[in-house]
C-alpha positions as CSV (number, residue, x, y, z in Angstrom):
1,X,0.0,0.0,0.0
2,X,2.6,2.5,1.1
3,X,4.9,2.0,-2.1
4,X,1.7,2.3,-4.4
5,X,0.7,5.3,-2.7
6,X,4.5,7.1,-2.8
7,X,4.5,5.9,-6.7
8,X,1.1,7.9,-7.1
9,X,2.5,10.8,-5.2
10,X,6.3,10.9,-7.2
11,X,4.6,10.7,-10.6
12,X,1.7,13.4,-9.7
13,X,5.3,15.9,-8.5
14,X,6.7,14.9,-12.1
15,X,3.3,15.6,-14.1
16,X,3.3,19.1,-12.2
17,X,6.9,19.6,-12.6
18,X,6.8,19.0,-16.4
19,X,3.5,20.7,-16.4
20,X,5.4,24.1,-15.2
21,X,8.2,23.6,-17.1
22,X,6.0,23.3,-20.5
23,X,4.3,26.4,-19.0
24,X,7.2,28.5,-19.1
25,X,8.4,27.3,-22.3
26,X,5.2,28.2,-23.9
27,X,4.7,31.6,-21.9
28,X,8.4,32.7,-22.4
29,X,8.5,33.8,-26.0
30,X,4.9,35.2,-25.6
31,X,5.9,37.6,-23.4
32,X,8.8,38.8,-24.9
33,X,6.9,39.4,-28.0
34,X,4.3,41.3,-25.9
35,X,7.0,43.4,-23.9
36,X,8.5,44.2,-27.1
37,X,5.3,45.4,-28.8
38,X,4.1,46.9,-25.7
39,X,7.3,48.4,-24.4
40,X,5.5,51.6,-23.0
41,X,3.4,50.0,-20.8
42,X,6.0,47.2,-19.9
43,X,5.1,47.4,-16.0
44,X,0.9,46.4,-16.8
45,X,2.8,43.4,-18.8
46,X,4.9,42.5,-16.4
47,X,1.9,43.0,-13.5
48,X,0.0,40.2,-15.6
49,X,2.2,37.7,-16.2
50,X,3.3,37.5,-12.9
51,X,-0.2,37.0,-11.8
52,X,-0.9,34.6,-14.9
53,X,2.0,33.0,-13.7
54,X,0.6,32.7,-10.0
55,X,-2.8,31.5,-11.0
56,X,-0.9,28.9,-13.0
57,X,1.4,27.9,-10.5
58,X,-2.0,27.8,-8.4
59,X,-3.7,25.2,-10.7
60,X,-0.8,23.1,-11.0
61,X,-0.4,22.8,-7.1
62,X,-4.3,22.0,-7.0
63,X,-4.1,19.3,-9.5
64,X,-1.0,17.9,-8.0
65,X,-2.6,17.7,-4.1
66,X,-5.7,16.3,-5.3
């Protein structure tokens, strides 16, 4: 039961890890593009994605607990 159980719980880290990684990799070229287009209101850019990223991050911890 135990090993089962710490299988369940090492794969679920490893989906989330991968999970964020894919995350960044998709939302890191997005937001250079935007911050380049957008370069005069850089700090409402940079206010977003830091919150996108948080409510991401958010998600991801969910899923993983559950």
């Amino acid at each position: 039961m135990q090993s089962s159980t710490f299988n369940d719980i090492s794969y679920s880290w490893l989906i989330g890890i991968l999970a964020g990684f894919g995350i960044l990799i998709l939302v890191g070229p997005v937001r250079i593009v935007i911050m380049n287009s957008l370069m005069e209101s850089m700090l409402d850019v940079g206010i977003a994605s830091i919150a996108g990223g948080l409510i991401l991050a958010t998600l991801v911890l969910v899923i993983v607990m559950d």
